[in-house]
C-alpha atoms as an extended CHARMM CRD file, in Angstrom:
* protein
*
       125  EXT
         1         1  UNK       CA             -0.0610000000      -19.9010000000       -1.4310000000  PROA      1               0.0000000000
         2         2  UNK       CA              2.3390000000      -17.0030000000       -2.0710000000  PROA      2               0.0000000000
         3         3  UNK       CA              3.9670000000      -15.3480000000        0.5700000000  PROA      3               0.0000000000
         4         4  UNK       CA              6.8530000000      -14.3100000000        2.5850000000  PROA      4               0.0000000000
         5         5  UNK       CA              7.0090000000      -15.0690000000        6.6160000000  PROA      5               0.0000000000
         6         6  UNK       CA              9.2490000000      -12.4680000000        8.5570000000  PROA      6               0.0000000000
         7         7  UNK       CA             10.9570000000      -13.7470000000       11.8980000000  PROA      7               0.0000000000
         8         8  UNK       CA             13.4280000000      -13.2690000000       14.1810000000  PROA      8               0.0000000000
         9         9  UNK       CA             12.0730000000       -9.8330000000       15.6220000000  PROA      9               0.0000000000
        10        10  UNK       CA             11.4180000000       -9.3290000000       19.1850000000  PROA      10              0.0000000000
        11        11  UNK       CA             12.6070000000       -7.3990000000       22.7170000000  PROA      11              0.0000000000
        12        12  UNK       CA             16.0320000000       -6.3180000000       22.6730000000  PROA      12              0.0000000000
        13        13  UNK       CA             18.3020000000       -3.5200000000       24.6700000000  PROA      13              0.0000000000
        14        14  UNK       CA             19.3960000000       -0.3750000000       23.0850000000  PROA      14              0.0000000000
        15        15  UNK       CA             23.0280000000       -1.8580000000       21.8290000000  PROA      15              0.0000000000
        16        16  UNK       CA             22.0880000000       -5.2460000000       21.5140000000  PROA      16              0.0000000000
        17        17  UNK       CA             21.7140000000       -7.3850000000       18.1670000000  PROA      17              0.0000000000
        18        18  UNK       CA             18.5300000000       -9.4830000000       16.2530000000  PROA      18              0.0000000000
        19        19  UNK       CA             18.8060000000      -10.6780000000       13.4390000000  PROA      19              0.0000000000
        20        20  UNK       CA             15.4150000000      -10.7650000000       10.7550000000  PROA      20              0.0000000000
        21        21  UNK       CA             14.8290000000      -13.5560000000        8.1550000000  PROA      21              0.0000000000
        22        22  UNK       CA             12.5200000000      -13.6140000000        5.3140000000  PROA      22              0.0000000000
        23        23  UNK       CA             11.4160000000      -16.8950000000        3.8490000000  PROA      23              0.0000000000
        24        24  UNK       CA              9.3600000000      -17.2390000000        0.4930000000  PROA      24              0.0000000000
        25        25  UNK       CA              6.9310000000      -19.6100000000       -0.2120000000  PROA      25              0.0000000000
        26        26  UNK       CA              5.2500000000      -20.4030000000       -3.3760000000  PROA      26              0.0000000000
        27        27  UNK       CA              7.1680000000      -17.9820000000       -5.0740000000  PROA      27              0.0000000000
        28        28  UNK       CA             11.0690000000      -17.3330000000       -5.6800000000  PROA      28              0.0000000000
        29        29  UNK       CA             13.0260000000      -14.3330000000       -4.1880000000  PROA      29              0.0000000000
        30        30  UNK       CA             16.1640000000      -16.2880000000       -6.6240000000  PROA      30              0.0000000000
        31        31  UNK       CA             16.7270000000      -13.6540000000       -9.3140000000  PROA      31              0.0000000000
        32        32  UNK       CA             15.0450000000      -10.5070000000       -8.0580000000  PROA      32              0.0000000000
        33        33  UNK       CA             16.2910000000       -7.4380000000       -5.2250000000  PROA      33              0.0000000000
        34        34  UNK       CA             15.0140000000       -8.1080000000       -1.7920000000  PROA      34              0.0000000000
        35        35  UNK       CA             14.0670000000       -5.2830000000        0.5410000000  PROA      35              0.0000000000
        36        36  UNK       CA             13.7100000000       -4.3790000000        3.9030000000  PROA      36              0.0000000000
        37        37  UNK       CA             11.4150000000       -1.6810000000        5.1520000000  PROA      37              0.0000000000
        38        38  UNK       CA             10.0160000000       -0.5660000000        8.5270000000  PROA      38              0.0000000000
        39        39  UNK       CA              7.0270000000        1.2140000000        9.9490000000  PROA      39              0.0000000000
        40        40  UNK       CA              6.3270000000        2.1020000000       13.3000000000  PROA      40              0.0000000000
        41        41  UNK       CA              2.7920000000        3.1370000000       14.3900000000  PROA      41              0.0000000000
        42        42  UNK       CA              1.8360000000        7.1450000000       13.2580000000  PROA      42              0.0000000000
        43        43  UNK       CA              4.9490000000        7.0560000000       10.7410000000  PROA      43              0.0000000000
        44        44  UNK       CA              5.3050000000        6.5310000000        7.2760000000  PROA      44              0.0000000000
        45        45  UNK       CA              6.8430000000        3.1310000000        5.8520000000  PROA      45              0.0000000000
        46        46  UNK       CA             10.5650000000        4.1730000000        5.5580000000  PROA      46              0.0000000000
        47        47  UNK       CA             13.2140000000        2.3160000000        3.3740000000  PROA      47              0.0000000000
        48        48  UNK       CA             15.7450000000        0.3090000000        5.3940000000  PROA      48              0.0000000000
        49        49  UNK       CA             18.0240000000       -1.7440000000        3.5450000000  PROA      49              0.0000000000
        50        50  UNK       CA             17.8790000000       -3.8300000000        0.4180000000  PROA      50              0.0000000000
        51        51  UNK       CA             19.7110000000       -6.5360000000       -2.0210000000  PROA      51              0.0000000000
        52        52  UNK       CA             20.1340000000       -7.2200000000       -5.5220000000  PROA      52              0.0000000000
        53        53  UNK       CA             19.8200000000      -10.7020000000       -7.1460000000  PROA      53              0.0000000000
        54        54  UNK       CA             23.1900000000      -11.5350000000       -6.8190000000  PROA      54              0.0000000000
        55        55  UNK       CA             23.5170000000      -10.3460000000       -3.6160000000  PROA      55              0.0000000000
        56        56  UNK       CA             26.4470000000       -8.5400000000       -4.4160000000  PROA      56              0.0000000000
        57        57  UNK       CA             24.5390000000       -5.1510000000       -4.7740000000  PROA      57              0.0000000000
        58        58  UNK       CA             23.0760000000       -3.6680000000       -1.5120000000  PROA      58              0.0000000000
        59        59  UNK       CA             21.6540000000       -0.2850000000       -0.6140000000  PROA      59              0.0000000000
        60        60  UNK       CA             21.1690000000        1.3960000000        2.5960000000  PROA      60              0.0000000000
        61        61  UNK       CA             19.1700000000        3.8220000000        4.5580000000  PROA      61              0.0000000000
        62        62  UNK       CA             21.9790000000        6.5250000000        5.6440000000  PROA      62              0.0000000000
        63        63  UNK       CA             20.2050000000        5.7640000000        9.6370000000  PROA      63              0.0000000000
        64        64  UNK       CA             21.1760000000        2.0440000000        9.2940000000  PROA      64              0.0000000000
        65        65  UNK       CA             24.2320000000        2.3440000000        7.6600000000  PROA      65              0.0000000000
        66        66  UNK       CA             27.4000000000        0.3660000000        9.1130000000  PROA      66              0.0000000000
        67        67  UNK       CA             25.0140000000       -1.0060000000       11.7720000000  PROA      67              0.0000000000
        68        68  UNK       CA             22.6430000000       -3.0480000000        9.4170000000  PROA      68              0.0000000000
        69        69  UNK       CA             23.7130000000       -5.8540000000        7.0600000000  PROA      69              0.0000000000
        70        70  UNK       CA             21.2040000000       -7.6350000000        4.6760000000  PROA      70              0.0000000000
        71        71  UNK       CA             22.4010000000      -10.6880000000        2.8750000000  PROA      71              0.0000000000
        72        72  UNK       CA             20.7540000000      -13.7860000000        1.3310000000  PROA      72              0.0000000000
        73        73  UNK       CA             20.9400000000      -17.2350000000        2.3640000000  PROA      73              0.0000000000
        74        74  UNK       CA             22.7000000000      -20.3640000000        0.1630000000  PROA      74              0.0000000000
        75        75  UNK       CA             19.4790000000      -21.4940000000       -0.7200000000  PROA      75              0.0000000000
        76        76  UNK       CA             18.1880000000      -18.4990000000       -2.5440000000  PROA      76              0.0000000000
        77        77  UNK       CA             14.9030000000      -18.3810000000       -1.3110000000  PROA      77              0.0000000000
        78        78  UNK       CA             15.7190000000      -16.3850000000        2.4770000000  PROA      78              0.0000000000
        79        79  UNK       CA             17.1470000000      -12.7310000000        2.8740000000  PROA      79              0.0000000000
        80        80  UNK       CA             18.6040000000      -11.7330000000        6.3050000000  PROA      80              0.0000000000
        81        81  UNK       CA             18.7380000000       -8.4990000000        7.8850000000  PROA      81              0.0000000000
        82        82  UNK       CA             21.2700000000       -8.4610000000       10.6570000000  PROA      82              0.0000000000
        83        83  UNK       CA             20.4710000000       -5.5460000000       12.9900000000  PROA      83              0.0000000000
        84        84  UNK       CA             23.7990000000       -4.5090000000       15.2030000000  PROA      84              0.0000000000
        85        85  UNK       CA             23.6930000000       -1.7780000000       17.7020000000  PROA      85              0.0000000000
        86        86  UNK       CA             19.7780000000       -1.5760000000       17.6650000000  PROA      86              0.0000000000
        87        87  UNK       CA             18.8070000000        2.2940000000       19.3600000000  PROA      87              0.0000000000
        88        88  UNK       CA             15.4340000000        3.1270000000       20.3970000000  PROA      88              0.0000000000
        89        89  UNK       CA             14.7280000000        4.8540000000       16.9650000000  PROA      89              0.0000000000
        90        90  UNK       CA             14.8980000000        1.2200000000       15.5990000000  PROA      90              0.0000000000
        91        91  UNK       CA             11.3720000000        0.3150000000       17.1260000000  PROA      91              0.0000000000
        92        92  UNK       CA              9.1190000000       -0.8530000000       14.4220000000  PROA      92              0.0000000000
        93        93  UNK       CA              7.2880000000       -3.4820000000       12.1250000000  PROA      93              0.0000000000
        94        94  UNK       CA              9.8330000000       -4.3440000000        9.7440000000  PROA      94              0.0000000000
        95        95  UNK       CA              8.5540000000       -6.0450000000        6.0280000000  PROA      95              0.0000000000
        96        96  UNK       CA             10.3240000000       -7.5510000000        3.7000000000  PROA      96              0.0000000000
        97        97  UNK       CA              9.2680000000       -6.7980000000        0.3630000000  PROA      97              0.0000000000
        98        98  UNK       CA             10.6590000000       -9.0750000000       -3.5390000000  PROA      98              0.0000000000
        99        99  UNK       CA             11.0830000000       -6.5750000000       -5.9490000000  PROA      99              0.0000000000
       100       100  UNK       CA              9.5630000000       -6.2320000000       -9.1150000000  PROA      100             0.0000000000
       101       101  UNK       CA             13.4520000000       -6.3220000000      -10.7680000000  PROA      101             0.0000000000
       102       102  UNK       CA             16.6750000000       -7.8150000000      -10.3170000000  PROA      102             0.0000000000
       103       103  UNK       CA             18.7660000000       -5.2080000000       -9.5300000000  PROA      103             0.0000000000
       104       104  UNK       CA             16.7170000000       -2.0920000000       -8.8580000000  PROA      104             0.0000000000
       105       105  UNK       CA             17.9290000000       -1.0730000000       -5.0030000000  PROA      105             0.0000000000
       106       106  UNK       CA             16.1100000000        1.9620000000       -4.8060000000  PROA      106             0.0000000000
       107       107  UNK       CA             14.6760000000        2.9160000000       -1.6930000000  PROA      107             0.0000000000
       108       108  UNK       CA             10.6710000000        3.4490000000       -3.2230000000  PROA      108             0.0000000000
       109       109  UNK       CA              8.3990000000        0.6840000000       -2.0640000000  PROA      109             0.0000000000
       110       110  UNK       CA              6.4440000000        1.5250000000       -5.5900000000  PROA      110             0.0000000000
       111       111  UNK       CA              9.5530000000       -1.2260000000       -7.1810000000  PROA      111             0.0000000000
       112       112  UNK       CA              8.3540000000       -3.5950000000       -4.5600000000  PROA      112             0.0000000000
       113       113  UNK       CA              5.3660000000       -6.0860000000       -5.0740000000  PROA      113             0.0000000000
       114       114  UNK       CA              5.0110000000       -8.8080000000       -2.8060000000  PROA      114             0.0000000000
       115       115  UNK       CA              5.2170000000       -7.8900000000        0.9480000000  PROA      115             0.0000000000
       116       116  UNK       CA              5.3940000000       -9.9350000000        4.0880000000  PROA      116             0.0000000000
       117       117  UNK       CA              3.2770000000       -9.4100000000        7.0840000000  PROA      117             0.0000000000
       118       118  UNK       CA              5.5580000000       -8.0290000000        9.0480000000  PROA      118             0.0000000000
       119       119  UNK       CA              8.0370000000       -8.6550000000       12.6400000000  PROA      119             0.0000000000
       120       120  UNK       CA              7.6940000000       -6.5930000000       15.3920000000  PROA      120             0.0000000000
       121       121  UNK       CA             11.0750000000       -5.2950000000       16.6960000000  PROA      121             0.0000000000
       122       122  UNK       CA             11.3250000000       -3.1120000000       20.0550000000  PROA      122             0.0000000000
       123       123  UNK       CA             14.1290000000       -1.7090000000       21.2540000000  PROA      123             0.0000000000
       124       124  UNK       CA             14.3750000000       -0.5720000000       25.0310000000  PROA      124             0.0000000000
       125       125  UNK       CA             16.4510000000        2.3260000000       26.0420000000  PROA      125             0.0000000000
């Protein structure tokens, strides 16, 4: 079965720290952009951070920026999303999402194809 299994969300304090991973199964995240995106109930899906094949490539959502870091694990098949001073705002299901190219970090979940279920993160103030 192909898929890819979010954890590592949860209840945190405004100012404190989770970190998100994103395992594949079935299918390989190795050679294409990873990408992060959240949604929290009554808003549209928003862009949060994402990663080219390489990993040397990343692109962020200017309200993440310097607080987020995505990166992908040694094994190629697991993207991280490291979420440093979390705020309230941050409350939301966050998805990972393999792109449909290597390198294409733009921010439109149209270059996105397979998509993960989803973590629940929720930030108190």
């Amino acid at each position: 079965q192909m898929q890819l299994v979010e954890s590592g969300g949860g209840l945190v304090q405004a100012g404190g720290s989770l970190r998100l991973s994103c395992e594949a199964s079935g299918i390989l995240l190795g050679g294409y952009a990873v990408g992060w995106f959240r949604q929290d109930p009554g808003k549209q899906r928003e862009f949060v951070a994402a990663i080219n094949w390489s990993g040397r490539n990343t692109n962020y959502a200017d309200s993440v920026k310097g607080r987020f870091t995505i990166s992908r694990g040694n094994a190629g098949n697991t993207v991280y999303l490291q979420m440093d001073s979390l705020k309230p705002a941050g409350r939301a299901v966050y998805y990972c999402a393999r792109g449909k190219y290597n390198s294409d970090l733009s921010a439109a979940d149209g270059k996105f194809g397979y998509w993960g279920q989803g973590s629940q993160v929720t930030v108190s103030s």
